[in-house]
C-alpha positions as CSV (number, residue, x, y, z in Angstrom):
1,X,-3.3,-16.9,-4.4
2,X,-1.1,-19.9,-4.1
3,X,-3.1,-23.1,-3.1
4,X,-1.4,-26.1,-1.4
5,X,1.4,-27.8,-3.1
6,X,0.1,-31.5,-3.5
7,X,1.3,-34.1,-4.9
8,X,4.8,-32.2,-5.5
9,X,5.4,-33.5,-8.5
10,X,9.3,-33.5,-10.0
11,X,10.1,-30.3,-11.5
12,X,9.7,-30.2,-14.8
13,X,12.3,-30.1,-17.5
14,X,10.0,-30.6,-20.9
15,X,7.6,-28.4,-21.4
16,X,4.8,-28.1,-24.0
17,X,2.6,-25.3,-24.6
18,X,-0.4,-26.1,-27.1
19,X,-1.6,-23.6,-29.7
20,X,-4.4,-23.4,-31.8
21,X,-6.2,-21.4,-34.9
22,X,-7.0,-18.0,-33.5
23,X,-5.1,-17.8,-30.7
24,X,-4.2,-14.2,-29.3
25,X,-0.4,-14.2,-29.4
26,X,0.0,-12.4,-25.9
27,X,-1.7,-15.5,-24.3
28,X,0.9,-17.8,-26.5
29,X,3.8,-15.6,-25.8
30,X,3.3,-15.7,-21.5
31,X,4.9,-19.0,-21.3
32,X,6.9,-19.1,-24.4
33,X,8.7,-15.6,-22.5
34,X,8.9,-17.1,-18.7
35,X,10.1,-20.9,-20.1
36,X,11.2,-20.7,-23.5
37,X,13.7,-17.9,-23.3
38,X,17.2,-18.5,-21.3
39,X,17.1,-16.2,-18.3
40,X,20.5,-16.1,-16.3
41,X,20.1,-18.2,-12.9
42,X,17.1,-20.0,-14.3
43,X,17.1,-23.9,-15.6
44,X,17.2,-24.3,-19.4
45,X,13.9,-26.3,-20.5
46,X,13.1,-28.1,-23.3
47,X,10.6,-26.5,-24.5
48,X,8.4,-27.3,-27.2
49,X,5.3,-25.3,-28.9
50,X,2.7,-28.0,-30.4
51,X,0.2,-27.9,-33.0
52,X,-3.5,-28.9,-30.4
53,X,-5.0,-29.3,-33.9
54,X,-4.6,-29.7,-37.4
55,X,-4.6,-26.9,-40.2
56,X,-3.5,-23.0,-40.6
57,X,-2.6,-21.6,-36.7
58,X,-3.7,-18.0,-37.3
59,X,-2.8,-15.3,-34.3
60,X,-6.1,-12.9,-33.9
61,X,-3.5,-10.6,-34.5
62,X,-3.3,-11.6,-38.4
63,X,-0.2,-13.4,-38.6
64,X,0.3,-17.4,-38.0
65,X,2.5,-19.3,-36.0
66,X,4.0,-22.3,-37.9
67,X,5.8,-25.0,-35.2
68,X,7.7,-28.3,-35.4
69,X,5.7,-30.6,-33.2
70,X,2.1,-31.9,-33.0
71,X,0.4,-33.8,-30.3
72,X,3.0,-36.2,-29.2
73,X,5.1,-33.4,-27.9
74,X,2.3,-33.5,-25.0
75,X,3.0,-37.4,-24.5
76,X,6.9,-36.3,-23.7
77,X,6.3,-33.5,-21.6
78,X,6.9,-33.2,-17.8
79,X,4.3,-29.6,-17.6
80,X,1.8,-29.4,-20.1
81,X,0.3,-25.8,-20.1
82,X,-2.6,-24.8,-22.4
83,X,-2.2,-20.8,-22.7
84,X,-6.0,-20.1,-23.5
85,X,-9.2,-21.3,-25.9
86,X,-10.9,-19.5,-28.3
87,X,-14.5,-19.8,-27.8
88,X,-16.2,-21.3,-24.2
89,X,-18.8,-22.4,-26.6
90,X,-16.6,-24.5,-28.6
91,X,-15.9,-28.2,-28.0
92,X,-12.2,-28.7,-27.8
93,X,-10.4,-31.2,-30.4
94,X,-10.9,-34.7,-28.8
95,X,-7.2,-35.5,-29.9
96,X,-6.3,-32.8,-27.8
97,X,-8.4,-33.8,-24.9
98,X,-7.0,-37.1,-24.6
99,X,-3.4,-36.2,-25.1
100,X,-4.3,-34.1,-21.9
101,X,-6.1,-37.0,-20.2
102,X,-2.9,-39.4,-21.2
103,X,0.0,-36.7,-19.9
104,X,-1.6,-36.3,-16.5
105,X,-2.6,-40.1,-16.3
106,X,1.5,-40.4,-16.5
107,X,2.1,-37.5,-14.3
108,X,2.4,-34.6,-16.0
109,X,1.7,-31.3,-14.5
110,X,-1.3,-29.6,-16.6
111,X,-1.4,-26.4,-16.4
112,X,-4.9,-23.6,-17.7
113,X,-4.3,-20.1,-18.3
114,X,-6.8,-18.0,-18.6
115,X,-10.0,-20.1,-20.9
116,X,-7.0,-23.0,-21.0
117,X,-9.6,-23.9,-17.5
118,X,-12.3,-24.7,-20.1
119,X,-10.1,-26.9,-22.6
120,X,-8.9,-29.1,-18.2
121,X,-12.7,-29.1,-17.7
122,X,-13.7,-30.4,-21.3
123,X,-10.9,-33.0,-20.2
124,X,-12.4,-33.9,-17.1
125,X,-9.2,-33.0,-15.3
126,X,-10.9,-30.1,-13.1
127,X,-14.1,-32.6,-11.5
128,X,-13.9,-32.0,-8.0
129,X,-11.4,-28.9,-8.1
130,X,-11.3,-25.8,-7.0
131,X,-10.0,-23.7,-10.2
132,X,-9.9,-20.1,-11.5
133,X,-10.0,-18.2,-14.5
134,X,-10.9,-15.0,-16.0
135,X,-13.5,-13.3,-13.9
136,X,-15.6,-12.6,-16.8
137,X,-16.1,-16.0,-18.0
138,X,-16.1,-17.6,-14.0
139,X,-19.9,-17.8,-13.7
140,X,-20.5,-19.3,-17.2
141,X,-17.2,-22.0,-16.7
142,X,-18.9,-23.2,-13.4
143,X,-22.4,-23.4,-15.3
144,X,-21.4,-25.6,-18.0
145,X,-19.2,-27.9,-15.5
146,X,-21.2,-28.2,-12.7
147,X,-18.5,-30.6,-10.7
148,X,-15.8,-28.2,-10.9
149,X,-15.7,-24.9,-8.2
150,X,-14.7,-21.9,-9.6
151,X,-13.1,-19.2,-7.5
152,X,-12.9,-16.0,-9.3
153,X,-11.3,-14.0,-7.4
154,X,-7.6,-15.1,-7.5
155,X,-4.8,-14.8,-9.7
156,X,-4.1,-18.2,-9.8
157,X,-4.7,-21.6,-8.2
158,X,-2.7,-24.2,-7.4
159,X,-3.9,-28.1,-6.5
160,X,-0.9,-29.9,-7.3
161,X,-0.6,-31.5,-9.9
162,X,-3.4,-29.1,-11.5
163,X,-3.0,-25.2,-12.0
164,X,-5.2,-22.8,-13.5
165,X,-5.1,-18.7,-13.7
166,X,-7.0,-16.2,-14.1
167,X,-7.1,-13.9,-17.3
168,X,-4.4,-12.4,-19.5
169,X,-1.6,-10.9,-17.4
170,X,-2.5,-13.4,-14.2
171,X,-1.0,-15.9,-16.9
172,X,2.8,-14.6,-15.7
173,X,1.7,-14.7,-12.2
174,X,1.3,-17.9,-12.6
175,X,4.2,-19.3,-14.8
176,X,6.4,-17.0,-12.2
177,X,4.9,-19.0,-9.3
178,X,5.8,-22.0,-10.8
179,X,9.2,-21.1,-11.4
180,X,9.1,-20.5,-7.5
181,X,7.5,-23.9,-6.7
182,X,9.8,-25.8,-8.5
183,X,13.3,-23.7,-8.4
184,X,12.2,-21.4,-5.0
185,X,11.9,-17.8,-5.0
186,X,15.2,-16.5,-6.2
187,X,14.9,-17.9,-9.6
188,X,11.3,-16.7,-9.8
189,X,12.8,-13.0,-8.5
190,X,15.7,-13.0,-11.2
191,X,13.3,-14.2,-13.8
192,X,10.6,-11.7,-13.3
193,X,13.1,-8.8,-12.6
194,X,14.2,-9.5,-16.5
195,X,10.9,-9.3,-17.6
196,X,10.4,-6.2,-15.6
197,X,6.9,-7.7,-13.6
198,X,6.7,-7.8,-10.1
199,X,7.8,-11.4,-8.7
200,X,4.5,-11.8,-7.0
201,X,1.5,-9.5,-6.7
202,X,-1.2,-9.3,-3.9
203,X,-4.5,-9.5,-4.3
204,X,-7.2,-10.7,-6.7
205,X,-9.0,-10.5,-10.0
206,X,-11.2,-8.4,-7.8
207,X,-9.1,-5.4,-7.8
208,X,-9.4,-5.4,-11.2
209,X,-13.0,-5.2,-12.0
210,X,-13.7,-2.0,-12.9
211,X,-14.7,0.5,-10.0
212,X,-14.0,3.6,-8.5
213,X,-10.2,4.6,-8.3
214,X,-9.2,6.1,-4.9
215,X,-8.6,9.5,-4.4
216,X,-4.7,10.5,-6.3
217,X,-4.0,12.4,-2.6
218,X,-5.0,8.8,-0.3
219,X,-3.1,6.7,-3.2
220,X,0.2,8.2,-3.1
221,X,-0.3,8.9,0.3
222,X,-0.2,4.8,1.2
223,X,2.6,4.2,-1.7
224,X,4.8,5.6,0.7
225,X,3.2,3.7,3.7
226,X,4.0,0.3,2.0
227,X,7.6,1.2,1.1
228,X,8.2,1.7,4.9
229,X,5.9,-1.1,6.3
230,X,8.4,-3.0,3.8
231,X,11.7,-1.7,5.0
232,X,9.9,-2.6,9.2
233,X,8.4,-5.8,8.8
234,X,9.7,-6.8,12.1
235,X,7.9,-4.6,14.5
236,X,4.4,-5.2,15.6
237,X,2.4,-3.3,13.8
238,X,-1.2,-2.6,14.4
239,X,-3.7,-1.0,12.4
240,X,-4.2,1.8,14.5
241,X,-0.3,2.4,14.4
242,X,-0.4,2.1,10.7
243,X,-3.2,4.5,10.1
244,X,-1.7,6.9,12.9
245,X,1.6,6.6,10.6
246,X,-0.6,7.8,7.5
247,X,-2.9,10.3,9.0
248,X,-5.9,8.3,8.3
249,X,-8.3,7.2,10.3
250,X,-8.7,3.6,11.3
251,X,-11.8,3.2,8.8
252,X,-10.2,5.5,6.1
253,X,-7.1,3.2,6.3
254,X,-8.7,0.0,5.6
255,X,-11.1,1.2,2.6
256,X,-7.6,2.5,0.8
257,X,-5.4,-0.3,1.8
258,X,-7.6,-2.6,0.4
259,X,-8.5,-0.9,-2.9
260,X,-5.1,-0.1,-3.9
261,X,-3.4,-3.7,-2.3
262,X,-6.4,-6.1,-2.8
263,X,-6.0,-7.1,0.7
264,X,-6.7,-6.0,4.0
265,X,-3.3,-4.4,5.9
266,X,-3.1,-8.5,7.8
267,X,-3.2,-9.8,4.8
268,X,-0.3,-7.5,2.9
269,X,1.7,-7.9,5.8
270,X,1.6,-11.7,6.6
271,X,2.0,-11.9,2.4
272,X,5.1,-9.7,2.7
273,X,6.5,-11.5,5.8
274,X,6.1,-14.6,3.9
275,X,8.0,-13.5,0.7
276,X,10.5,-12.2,2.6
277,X,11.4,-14.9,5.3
278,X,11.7,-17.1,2.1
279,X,13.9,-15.7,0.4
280,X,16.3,-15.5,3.0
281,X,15.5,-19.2,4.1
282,X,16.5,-20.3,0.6
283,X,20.0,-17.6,0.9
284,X,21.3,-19.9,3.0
285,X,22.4,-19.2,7.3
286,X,25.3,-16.6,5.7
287,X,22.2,-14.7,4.9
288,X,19.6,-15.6,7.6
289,X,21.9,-15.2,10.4
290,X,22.9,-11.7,9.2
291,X,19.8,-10.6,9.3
292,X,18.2,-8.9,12.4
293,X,14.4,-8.8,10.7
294,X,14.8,-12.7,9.8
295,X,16.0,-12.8,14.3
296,X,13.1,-10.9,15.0
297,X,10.5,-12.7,12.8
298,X,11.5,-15.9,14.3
299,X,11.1,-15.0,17.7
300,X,7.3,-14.7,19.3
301,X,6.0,-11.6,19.0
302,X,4.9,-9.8,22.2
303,X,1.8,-10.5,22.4
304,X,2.2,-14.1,21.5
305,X,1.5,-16.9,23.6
306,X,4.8,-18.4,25.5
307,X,3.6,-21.4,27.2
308,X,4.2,-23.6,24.0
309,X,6.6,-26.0,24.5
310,X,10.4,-25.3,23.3
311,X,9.7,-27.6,20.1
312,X,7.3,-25.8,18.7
313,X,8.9,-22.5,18.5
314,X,10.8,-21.3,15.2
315,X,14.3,-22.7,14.6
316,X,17.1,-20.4,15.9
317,X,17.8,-18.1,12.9
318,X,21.8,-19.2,13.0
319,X,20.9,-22.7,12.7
320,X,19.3,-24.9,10.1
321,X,16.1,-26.0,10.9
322,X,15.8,-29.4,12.4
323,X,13.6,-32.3,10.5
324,X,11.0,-32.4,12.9
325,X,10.5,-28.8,12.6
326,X,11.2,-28.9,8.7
327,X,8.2,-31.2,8.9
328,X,6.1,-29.6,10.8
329,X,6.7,-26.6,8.6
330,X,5.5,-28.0,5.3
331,X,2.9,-30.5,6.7
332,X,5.4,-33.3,5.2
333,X,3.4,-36.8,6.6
334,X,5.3,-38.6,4.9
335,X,1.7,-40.7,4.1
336,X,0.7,-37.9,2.2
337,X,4.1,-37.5,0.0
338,X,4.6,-39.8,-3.0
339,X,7.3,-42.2,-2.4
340,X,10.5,-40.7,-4.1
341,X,9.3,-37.0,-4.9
342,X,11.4,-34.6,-4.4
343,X,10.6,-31.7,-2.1
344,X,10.1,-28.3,-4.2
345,X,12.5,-25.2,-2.8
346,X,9.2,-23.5,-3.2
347,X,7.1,-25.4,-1.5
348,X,9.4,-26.5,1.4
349,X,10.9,-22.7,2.1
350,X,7.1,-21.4,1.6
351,X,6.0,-23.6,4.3
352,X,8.7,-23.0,6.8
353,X,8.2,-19.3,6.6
354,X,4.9,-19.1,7.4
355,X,5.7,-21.7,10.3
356,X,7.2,-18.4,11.3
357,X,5.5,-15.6,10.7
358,X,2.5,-17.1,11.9
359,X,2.3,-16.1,15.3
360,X,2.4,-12.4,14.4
361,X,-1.4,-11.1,14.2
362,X,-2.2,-7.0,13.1
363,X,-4.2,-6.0,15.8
């Protein structure tokens, strides 16, 4: 789940990652893979692994990880990001926590992944939040910091200037969605399709709770359903058309759709308008314009209402969209903006999309 892009802070071009005795090197190696490594199409950061503590940095997986700065790499960096903890019922180094408390003083983005949440909280950087991390830990993380709210069943959260995820793999979720906040979606795309991992997944942590698996027959069965929803995003589909398509019954439909997708069938497809409609916003018109399902999705559907006035309807898909409408698009008051930021390719193309797509309800 992506949360609203506040603050839109500069992107970042130093990054530091902390590390500390017994961390698990998959939880280290997230956003040493997604930042550290030189991906073609992606920015080249400066990026720096710290030393959060002092002493031997042993890996649980018996080996240790010897690096070249300490703390004051955190006092340099534009994104801090703090990959994990060891133990929730272990105090945090206080140099550590105020090296945090100094880089987002400054304007650093701060970043939890997975336990990371209980080293921000520790800080005092998640009071009044809404954060996430791994659902197994969620109920104890909002007992022991009783000002921050948990949410435990998304893959990560943004607010801003603040971003936590949830457990292990949700950690590349969430480094890939920065990528697309900062650089927009095509840099996220090329970056994830090196790695291998879908760009963005639906859904929540709760999908992956253990429970039930649907029946082999159903799952392949809707597989094939979202590869052509995917390739007909365009028409207006209905849930009854959907489940007519699949041979299920309206009820059936639903129950599978959401245990294989994590979402219900509006959700998917208003997620998989969204994604698309981006990406060709950030193309350019050469791609926009040549593309009838980016014409149909910004005209009202049928069912929508047509008394709006002409300003308020989508820009023309052969045409840039106008500033007002821009505006509009991303909630830009310029009140709410910090003087001089720079708008995010992410955040603005995000926003304009579902300016769009909006308007086009499952039935």
């Amino acid at each position: 789940m992506e949360g609203a892009c506040k603050n839109r802070p500069a992107p970042p071009r130093v990054i530091a990652v902390t590390t500390f005795d017994g961390i698990s090197p998959f939880h280290l190696a997230v956003p040493c893979v997604v930042f550290g490594d030189v991906h073609p199409g992606a920015p080249a950061f400066d990026f720096r692994v710290c030393a959060g503590e002092p002493g031997p940095l042993r890996t649980t997986a018996g080996f240790a990880v010897a690096t070249n700065h300490g703390l004051e790499a955190v006092a340099e960096a534009d994104m801090v990001i703090v990959p994990s903890w060891r133990d929730p019922e272990e105090a945090p180094p206080p140099a550590l926590l105020e090296a945090l408390r100094q880089a987002h003083q400054r304007g650093a983005v701060i970043v939890g992944l997975c336990l990371g949440a209980y080293v921000l909280a520790a800080a005092g950087l998640l009071d009044g939040r809404v954060v996430t991390t791994h659902w197994s830990v969620a109920g104890d993380l909002a007992r022991r910091f009783p000002r921050v709210r948990v949410d435990a069943d998304v893959l990560y959260l943004d607010d801003g200037d603040i971003i936590t995820s949830a457990g292990t793999a949700a950690g590349i979720d969430c480094c890939l969605h920065l990528l697309r906040k900062f650089y927009g979606a095509a840099v996220a795309s090329a970056v994830a399709r090196r790695l291998v991992v879908a760009p963005h997944r639906q859904g929540g942590q709760a999908q992956f709770i253990e429970q039930p698996l649907p029946p082999a027959a159903s799952n392949a069965r809707l597989a094939g359903l979202l590869d052509r929803l995917r390739g007909d995003l365009a028409s207006p589909h209905t849930v009854d058309s959907i489940a007519a398509s699949a041979a299920l019954s309206r009820r059936s439909l639903t129950r599978h759709f959401r245990a294989i997708t994590g979402l219900s069938v509006h959700q998917w497809l208003l997620a998989e308008r969204l994604a698309l409609c981006q990406r060709l916003l950030e193309a350019g018109p050469s791609r926009w314009s040549a593309s009838p399902t980016f014409a149909a999705l910004a005209q009202p559907p049928p069912c929508a209402n047509t008394s709006a006035p002409a300003s308020d309807s989508p820009p023309a898909p052969g045409a840039p969209p106008s500033g007002r409408e821009a505006a509009r698009a991303e909630g830009s008051n310029p009140s709410n903006r910090r003087s001089g930021a720079p708008l995010s390719p992410g955040c603005a193309t995000s926003r304009l999309a579902k300016a769009m797509v909006a308007g086009w309800p499952v039935m």
